[in-house]
C-alpha positions in Angstrom: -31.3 2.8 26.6 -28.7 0.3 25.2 -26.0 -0.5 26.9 -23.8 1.6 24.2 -25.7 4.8 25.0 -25.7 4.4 28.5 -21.8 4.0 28.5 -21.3 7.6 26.3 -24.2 9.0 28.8 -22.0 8.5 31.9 -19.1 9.5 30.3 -20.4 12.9 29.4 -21.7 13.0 33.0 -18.3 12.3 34.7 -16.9 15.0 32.2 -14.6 12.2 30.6 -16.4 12.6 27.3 -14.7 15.5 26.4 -11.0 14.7 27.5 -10.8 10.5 26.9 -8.5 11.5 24.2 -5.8 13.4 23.4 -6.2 17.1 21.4 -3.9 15.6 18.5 -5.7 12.5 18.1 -7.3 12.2 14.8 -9.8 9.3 13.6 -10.7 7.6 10.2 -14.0 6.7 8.6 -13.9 3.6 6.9 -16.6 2.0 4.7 -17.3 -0.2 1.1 -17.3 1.6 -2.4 -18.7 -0.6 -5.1 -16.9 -0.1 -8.2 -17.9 -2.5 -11.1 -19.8 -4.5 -8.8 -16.8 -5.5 -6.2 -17.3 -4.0 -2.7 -14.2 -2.6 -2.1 -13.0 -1.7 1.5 -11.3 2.0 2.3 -10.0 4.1 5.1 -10.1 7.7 4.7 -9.3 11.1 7.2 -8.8 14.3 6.6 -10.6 17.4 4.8 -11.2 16.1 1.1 -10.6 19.6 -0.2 -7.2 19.4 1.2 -4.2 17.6 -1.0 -5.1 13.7 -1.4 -2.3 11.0 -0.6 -3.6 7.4 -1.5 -1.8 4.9 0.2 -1.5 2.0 -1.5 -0.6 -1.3 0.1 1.7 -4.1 -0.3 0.8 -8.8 -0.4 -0.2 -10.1 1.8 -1.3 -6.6 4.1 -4.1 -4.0 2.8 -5.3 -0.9 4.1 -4.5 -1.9 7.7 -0.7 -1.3 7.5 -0.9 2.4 7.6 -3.7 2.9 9.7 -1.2 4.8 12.4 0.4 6.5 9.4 -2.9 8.1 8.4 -4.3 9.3 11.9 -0.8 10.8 12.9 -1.0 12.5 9.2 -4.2 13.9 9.6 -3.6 15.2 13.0 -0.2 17.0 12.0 -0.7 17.8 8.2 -3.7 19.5 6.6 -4.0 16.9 4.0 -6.8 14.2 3.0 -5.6 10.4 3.4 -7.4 7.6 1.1 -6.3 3.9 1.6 -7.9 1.0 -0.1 -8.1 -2.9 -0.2 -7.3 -4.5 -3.1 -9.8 -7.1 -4.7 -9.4 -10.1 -2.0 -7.1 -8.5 0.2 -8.2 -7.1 3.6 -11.9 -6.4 4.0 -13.1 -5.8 0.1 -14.7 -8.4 -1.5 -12.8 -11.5 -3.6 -14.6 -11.8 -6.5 -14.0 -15.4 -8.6 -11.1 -15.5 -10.7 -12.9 -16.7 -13.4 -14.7 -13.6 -13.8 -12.2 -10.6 -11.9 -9.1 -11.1 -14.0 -6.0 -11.4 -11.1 -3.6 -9.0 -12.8 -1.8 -5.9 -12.1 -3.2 -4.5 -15.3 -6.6 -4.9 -14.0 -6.2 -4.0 -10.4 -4.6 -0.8 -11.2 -7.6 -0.3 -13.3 -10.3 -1.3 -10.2 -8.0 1.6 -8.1 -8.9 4.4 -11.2 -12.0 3.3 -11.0 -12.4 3.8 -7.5 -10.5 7.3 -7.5 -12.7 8.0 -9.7 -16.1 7.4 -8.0 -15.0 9.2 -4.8 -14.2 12.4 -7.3 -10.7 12.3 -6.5 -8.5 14.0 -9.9 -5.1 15.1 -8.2 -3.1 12.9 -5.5 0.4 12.0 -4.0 1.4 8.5 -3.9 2.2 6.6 -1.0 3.0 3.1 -2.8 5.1 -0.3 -0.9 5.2 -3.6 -2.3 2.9 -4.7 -4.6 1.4 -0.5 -4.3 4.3 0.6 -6.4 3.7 -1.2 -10.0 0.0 -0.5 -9.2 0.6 3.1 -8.4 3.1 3.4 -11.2 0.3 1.9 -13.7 -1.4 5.3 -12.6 1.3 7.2 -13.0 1.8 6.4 -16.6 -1.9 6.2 -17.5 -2.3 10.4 -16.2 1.0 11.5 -15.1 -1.0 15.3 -14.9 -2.7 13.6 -11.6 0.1 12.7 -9.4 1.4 15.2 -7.2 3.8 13.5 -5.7 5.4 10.1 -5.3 6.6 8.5 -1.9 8.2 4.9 -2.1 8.5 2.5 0.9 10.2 -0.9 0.1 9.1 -1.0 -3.0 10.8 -1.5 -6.4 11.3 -0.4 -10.2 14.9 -1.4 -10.5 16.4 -5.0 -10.0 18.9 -3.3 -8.3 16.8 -4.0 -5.2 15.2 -7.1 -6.2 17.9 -9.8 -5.9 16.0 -13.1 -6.2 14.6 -11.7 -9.7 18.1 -10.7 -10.8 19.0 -14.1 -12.6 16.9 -14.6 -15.8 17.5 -18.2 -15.5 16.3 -18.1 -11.2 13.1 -19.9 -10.2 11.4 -16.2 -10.3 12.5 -15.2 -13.7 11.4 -18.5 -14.9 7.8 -19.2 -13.4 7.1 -15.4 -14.5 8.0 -17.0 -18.4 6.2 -20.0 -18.0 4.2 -21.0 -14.8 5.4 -23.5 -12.8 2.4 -25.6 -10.7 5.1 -26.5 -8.0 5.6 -22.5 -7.0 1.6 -22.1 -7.2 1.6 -24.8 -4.8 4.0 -23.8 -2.0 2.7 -21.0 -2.0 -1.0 -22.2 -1.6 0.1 -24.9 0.8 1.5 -21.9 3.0 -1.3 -20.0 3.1 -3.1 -22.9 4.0 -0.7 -23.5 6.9 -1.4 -20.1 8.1 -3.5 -20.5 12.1 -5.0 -18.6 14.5 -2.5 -16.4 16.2 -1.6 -18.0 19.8 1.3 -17.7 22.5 3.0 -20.9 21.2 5.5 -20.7 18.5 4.2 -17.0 18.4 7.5 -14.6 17.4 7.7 -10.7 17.7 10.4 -10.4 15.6 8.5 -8.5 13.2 7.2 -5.8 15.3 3.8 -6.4 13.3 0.4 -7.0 15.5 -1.5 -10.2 15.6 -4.6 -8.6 14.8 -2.7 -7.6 11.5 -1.5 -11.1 10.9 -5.4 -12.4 11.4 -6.9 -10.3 9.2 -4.3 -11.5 6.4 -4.4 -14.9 7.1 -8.3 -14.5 7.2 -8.5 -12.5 4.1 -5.9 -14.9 1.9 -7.9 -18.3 3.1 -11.1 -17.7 1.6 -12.4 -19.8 -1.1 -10.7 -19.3 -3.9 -8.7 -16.4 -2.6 -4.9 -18.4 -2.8 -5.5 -19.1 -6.4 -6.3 -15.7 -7.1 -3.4 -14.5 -5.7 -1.4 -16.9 -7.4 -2.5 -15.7 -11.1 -1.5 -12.2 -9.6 1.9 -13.3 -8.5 2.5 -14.9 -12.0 1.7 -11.4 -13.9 4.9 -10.1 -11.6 6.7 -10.9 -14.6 5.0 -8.1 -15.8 5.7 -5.5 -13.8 9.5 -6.3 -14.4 8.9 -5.7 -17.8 7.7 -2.6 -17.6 10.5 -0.9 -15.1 12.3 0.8 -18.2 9.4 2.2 -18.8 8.3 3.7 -15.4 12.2 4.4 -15.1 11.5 6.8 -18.1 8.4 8.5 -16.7 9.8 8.9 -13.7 12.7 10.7 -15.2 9.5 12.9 -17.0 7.7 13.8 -13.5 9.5 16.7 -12.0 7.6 16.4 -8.6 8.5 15.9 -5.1 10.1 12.2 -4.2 10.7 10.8 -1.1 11.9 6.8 -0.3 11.5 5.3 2.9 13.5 2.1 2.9 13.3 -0.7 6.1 17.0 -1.9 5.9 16.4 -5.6 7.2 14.0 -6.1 4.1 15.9 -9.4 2.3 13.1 -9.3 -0.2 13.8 -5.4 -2.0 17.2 -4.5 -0.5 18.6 -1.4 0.4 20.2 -0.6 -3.4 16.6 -0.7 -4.7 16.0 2.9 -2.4 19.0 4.2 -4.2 18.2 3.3 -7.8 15.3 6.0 -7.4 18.1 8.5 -7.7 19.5 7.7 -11.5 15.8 8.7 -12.3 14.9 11.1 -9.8 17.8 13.0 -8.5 16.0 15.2 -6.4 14.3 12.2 -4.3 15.1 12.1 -0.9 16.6 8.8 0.5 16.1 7.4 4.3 17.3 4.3 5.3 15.6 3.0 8.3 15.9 0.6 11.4 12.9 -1.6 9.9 12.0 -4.5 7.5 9.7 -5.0 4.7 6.4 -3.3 6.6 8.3 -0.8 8.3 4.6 1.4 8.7 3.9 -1.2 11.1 7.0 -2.0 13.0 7.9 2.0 13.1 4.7 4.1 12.4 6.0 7.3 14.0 8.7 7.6 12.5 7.4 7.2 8.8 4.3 9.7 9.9 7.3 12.2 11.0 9.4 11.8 7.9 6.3 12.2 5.6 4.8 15.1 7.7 7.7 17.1 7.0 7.9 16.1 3.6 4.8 17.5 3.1 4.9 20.9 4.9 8.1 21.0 2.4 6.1 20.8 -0.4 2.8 22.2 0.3 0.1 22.2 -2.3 1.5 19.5 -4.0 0.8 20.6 -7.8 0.4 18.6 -10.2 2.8 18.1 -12.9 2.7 18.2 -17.0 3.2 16.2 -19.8 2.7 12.9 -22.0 2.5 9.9 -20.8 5.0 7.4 -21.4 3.2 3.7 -23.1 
């Protein structure tokens, strides 16, 4: 008997195996769907007849960041939670750049695909960071899909993007035409990037070490940092395209809600507000948190979403064209 089974053995015989954990607690499966040939890494709970929410994450962090977000959902909300890594983040696989195209175009199109080939037609929209021009790509590709949309830290407006505010700013300017010194800072950083250990270690953040690992980890693979650098250029993109989303949004008459960490000096606190000239009936909560505010205060998102949810039960879908 291994060692495994003769742990779970004396549990059940000490009656421990049926109490170890709590009645609310709530698990997720986890596993590798290959879409296109990439291996790509997802966390999932929940009945999948019940209404989906994808969760999609933000650089450098991947399905990890709402792994307390999901359980507490699942165990409070009937509802089906999906969470997935994007090419070279987290656990999925970092295909070469030469032949995975590093844009948000592309990515958003590797996440249809993968909704796709686990069946899934109808979802909310839990989107931070880099998650919200990737979930709005979905959004304007089959608007009839989305249930509902819930922001966290995440921008459409420059209102809450300050460092991309002046067209003439480094930002503004790489985004027009690339600028080797910004790719490498940013590659010497990740490069900098050790094994988390008690000196120098700061818990400012609130966010685990085992988080911080797996991103360092993920980001220093071969080839990885240049990757994400070709993504990071195609930001410029996404800033492009917020009149745009600004006008679908203004189409979608679903349920909104936006979490916003208020110590995030990255997308500030007007950025939560601008959601409001397009979506009036959004829902606005500031909260005691930075940029990964799943991480630093998990119950408290789970809470706020939970009862967005039993709110808006069902979640249907809505109707209409999409906007190019």
């Amino acid at each position: 008997m291994s060692a495994m089974r003769r742990l779970l053995f004396l549990l059940f015989l000490s009656g421990l195996g049926a109490t170890a954990l709590p009645a609310s607690a709530a698990t997720l499966t986890h596993g590798w769907q290959n879409v296109d040939g990439i291996h790509l890494f997802y966390r999932e709970g929940g009945d999948p007849k019940a209404p989906t929410i994808l969760f999609l994450p933000g650089n450098p962090l991947s399905s990890i960041q709402y792994v307390k977000v999901m359980e507490d959902l699942v165990a409070t909300q009937p509802v089906h939670v999906v969470s997935i890594d994007y090419p070279s983040f987290g656990y999925s696989d970092a295909p070469d750049r030469k032949t995975y195209a590093y844009t948000f175009d592309h990515v958003a199109a590797t996440v249809h695909d993968f909704l796709k080939a686990r069946g899934i037609t109808q979802y909310g929209l839990f989107m931070q960071d880099y998650g919200v021009p990737v979930g709005f790509r979905l959004v304007s590709a089959e608007p009839q899909a989305i249930t509902a949309l819930i922001v966290q830290n995440g921008v459409i407006h420059l209102d809450g993007f300050p460092s991309a505010q002046d067209p003439q700013g480094e930002l503004r300017q790489h985004w027009l035409h690339r600028n080797a010194a910004v790719d490498a800072r940013r590659a010497s950083y990740a490069k900098s990037l050790g094994y988390p250990r008690a000196v120098g270690w700061s818990d400012d953040e609130d966010i685990s070490p085992d988080v911080l690992l797996q991103a360092t980890t993920a980001e220093q693979r071969p080839g990885v940092i240049e990757a994400r650098n070709d993504l990071w250029f195609d930001y410029g993109n996404n800033v492009a395209r917020y009149p745009a989303w600004q006008a679908q949004l203004r189409k979608l008459k679903i349920p909104v809600l936006v979490l916003w960490g208020s110590h995030d000096d990255f997308f500030t606190t007007p950025g939560a507000f601008a959601y409001l000239r397009d979506a009036p009936q959004a829902e606005i909560h500031v909260l005691d948190a930075g940029h990964f505010a799943t991480l630093q205060i998990p119950d408290e998102i789970a809470r706020l979403v939970s009862d967005f949810l039993a709110r808006h039960p069902g979640m249907q879908p809505p109707t209409g064209p999409a906007v190019p």
